[in-house]
N, C-alpha and C positions, 0 to 999 in steps of 0.2 A: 483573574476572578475564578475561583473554585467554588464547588458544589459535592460535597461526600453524603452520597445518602440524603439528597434535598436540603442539606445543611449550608450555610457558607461559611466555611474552615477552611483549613490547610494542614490538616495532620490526620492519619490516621494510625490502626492501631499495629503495633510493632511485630505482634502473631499474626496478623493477615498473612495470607499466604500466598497474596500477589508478591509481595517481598518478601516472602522465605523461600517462595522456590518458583516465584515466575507464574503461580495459578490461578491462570485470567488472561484476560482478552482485550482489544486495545480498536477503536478507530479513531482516524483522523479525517476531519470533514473538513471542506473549506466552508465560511461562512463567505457570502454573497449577500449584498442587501437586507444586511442581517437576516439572513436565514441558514440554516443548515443547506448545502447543496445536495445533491443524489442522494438524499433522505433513506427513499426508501430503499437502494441497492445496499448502503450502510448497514438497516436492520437486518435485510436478510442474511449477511453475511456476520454480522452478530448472530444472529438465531443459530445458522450453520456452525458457528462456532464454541457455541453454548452446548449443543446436540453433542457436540464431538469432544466436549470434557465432562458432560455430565454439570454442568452449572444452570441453577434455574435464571431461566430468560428473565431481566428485569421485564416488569410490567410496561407493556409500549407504550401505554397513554402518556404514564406517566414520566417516562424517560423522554418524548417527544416533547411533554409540555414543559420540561425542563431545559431540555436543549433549544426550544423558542426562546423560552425568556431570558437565557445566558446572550442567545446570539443575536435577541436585540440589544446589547449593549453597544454590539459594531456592526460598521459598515460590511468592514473584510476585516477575516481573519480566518484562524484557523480552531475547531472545536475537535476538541481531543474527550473521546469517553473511553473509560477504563472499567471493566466486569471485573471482580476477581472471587472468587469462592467463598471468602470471608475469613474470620480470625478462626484458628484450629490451636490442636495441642501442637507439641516438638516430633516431629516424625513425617513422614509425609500418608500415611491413612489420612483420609477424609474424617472431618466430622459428622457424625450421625445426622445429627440437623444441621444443611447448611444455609447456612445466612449469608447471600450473595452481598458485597460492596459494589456501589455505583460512583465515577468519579467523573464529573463534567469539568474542564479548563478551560478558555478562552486564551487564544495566543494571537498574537501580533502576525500577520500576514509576512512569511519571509520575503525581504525587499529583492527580488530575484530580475537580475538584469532584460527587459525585453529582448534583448539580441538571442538571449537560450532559446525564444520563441521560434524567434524570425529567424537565425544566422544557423544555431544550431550551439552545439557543446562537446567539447573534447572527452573521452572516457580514456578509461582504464582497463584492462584486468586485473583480479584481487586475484593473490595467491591463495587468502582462506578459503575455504570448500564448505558447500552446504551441503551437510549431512543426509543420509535417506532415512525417511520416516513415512511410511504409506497412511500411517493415522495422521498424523501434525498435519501434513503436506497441505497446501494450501490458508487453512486459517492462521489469521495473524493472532499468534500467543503472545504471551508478554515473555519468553526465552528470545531475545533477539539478539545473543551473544556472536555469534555469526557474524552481523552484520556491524554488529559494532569494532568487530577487531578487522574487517574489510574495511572500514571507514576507516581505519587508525595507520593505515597502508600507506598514502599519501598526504602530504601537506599542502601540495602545490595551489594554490590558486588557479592555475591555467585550467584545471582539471574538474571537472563539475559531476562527476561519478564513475562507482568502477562495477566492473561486469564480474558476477559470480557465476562460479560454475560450481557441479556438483562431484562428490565425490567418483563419480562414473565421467568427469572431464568433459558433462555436456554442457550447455550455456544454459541457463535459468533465468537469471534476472540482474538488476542491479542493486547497488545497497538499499535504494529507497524508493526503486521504481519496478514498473515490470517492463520485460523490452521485445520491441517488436523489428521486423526484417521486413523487407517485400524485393522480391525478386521475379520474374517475368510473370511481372501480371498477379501474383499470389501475394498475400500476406502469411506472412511464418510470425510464428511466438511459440514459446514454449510449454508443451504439456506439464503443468502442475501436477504430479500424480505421485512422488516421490519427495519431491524439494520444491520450496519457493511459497511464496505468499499469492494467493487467487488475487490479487485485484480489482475495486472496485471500476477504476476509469479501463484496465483491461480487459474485464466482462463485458463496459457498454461499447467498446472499440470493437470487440468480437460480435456484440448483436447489431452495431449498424453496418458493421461488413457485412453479416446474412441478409439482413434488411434488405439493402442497396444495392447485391449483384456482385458484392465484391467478394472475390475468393478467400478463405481463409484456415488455414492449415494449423492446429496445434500438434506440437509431435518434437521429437527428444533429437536435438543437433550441435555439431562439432563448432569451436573456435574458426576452424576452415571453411565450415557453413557458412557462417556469419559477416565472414570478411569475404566472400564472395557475393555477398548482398548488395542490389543495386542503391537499395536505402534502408537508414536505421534510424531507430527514434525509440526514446523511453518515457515513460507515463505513469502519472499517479495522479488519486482525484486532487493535492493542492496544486502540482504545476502544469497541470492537463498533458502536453507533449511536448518535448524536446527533442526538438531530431539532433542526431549525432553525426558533426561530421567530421569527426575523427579518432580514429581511435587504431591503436598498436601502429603505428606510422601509416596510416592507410586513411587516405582523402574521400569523403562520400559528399556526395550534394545533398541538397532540400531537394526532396524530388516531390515527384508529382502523386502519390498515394499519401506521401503525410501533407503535405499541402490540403488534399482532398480531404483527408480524416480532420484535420484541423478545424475544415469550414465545416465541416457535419457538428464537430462539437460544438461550435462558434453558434449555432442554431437549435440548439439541445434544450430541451427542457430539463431545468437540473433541479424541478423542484418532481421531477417522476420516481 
């Protein structure tokens, strides 16, 4: 079920410049009880990412009251909205007036095995590199070639994601998650300030660590880091957290910090 512009179609126009060169912006939300979940963390990282290409904000009312009535259709699933700039000439100059596209989709909740929850999930290292960009850095654009040719790295089933690092060989995140560490007592993630996508379920992970007493550290770390970590786990708002416990032949447990973040979310209000 699609929505361009409050319409319901499935086509838009061939000069938009979301598909001519990627310009626009993109979240994905989980629907819950037909609703949109972390609503409001959503828009602001829309807005934050509208600010940072110069695209006007769609209207929130209106964009909210569209995204209700898409995601009373289902129980669960997943609400994908797409910004892009709008249709322009052949070149990449902006149009003088630009006339923003809005695009709402409803997807099928991926059928993701409970044991990723509870047991945990195998990763990877991807050889592809994410590039430095002190502008891009954090919002999700619609350029996510990066992550697509990480993705295209492995085949295997066993394997449920692979860890990217950045052209400076630190660790940043994973193809569709951001990822977190904790080691004596501390929680580690990585500073976004160069490379990687801000996330939305990583943002609320960092304000109920301050919240709660729990330590929490962003800051730029080695492969070596990492695997010296007492636990690992990656996170995004569709699959809340997976902890990892395995990855480059190195054995990790469910410990007791994603255990703990898991019941904080488990108690979340996710319509804040």
């Amino acid at each position: 079920m699609i929505l361009v512009n409050g319409e319901f179609r499935d086509y838009i126009e061939i000069a938009d410049r979301g598909f001519q060169y990627g310009d626009g912006l993109f979240e994905t939300i989980a629907v819950v009880g037909g609703k949109p979940a972390f609503w409001h963390q959503h828009w602001q990282r829309l807005q934050s990412g509208c600010r940072c290409l110069n695209i006007p904000l769609p209207n929130p009312e209106i964009l909210f009251s569209e995204a209700k009535n898409l995601c009373r259709q289902a129980d669960k699933g997943v609400l994908k909205i797409i910004v892009t700039r709008g249709a322009g000439g052949r070149g990449y100059r902006q149009p003088n007036d630009i006339v923003p596209n809005r695009v709402l989709s409803l997807h099928p909740f991926p059928d993701y095995p409970d044991s990723y929850k509870e047991k945990g999930i195998t990763a990877r290292f991807c050889t592809t590199r994410l590039g430095l960009n002190t502008v891009l850095a954090g919002i999700k654009h619609l350029n996510r070639l990066e992550q697509v040719l990480a993705r295209a790295e492995w085949t295997d089933p066993a394997i449920q994601e692979g860890i990217m690092l950045d052209n400076n060989a630190h660790v940043i995140e994973g193809t569709m998650t951001n990822l977190f560490y904790a080691k004596n007592d501390t929680l580690y993630t990585s500073a976004i300030v160069q490379a990687g996508i801000a996330g939305v379920m990583r943002h609320i992970i960092l304000s109920l660590s301050s919240s709660r007493g729990l330590p929490a550290v962003e800051h730029l770390y080695s492969i070596n880091e990492l695997l010296s970590a007492d636990e690992i786990f990656v996170c995004n708002s569709i699959i809340g957290i997976w902890p990892v416990n395995r990855i480059a032949d190195t054995d990790y447990p469910v410990g007791p910090k994603t255990k703990l973040i898991q019941q904080w979310l488990g108690g979340y209000n996710q319509e804040m």
